[in-house]
C-alpha positions in Angstrom: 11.5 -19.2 -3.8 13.4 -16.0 -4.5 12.3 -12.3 -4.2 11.1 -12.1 -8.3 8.9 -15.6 -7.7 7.1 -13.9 -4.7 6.6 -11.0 -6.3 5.1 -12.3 -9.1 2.7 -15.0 -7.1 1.2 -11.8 -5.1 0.6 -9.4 -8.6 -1.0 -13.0 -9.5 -3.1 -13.2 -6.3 -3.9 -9.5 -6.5 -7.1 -9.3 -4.6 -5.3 -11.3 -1.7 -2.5 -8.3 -1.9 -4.9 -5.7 -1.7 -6.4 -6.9 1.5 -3.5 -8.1 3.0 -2.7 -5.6 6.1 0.6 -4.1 5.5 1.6 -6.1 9.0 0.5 -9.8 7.3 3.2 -8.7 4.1 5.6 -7.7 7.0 5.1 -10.7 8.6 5.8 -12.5 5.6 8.9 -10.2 4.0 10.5 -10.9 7.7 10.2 -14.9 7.3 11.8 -14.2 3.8 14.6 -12.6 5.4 15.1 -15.3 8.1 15.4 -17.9 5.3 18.0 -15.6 3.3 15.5 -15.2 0.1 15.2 -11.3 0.5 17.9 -9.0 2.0 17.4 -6.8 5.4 18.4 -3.8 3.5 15.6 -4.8 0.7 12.9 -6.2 2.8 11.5 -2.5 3.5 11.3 -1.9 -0.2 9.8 -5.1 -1.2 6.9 -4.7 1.7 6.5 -1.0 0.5 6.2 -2.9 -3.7 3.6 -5.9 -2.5 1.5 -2.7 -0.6 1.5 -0.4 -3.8 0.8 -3.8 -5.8 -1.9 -4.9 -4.2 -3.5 -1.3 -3.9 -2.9 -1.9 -7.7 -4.8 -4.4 -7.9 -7.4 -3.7 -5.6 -8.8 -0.9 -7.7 -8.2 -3.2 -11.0 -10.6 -5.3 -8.8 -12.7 -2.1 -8.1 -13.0 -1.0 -11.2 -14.3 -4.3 -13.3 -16.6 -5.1 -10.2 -18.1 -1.7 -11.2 -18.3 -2.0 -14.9 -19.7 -5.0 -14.6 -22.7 -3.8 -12.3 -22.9 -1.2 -14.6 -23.6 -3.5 -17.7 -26.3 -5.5 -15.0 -28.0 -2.7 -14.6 -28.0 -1.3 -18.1 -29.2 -5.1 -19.1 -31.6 -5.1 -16.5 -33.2 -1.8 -18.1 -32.6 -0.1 -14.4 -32.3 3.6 -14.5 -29.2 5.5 -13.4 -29.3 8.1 -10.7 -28.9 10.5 -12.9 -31.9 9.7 -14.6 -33.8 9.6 -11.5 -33.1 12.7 -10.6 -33.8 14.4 -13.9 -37.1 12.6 -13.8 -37.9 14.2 -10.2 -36.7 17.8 -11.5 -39.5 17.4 -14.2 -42.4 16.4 -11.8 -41.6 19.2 -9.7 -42.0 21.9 -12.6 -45.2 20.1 -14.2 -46.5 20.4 -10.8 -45.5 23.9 -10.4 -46.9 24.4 -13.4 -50.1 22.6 -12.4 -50.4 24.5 -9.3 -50.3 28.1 -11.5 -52.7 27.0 -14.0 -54.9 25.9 -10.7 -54.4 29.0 -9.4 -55.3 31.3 -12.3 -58.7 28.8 -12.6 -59.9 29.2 -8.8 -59.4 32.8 -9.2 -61.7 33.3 -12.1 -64.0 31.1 -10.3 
């Protein structure tokens, strides 16, 4: 299999890249070089391309696994954080609020 073909089969595989250790791709660029497919003088390159690949495609990964809990949520009717929190800001003047209008009431009592 020559250096282009394995390449290519871990940017296809990219979740396996990503959580590959950089010693498994070692491991693996150094069995390429014993059978003559890559180069000694390449094989530091080529592991330092499959780690910046597959941290490439790890946050692809990331980043669609998000969106999609995003879209789950939004379908779901689920509130964000942010929303949450404005919603807590709120309470707290209404009862502020409520506790001055108490206030002014016990007095005149």
């Amino acid at each position: 299999m020559a250096m282009r073909d394995v390449l290519n089969n871990v940017y296809s595989l990219g979740v396996g890249a990503a959580s590959a250790s950089k010693e498994q791709i070692e491991r693996t660029v150094n069995e390429l070089v014993q059978r003559g497919e890559v180069k000694r003088s390449e094989s530091n390159q080529l592991v330092d391309d499959l780690m910046e690949k597959g941290k490439k495609a790890q946050k692809e990964v990331e980043s669609m696994i998000t969106e999609r809990v995003k879209q789950y949520l939004v379908s779901m009717d689920i509130p964000t954080q942010a929303e949450v929190d404005a919603l807590k800001a709120r309470v707290a003047i209404l009862e502020k609020t409520l506790d001055k209008q108490n206030q002014v009431h016990s007095n005149d009592d």
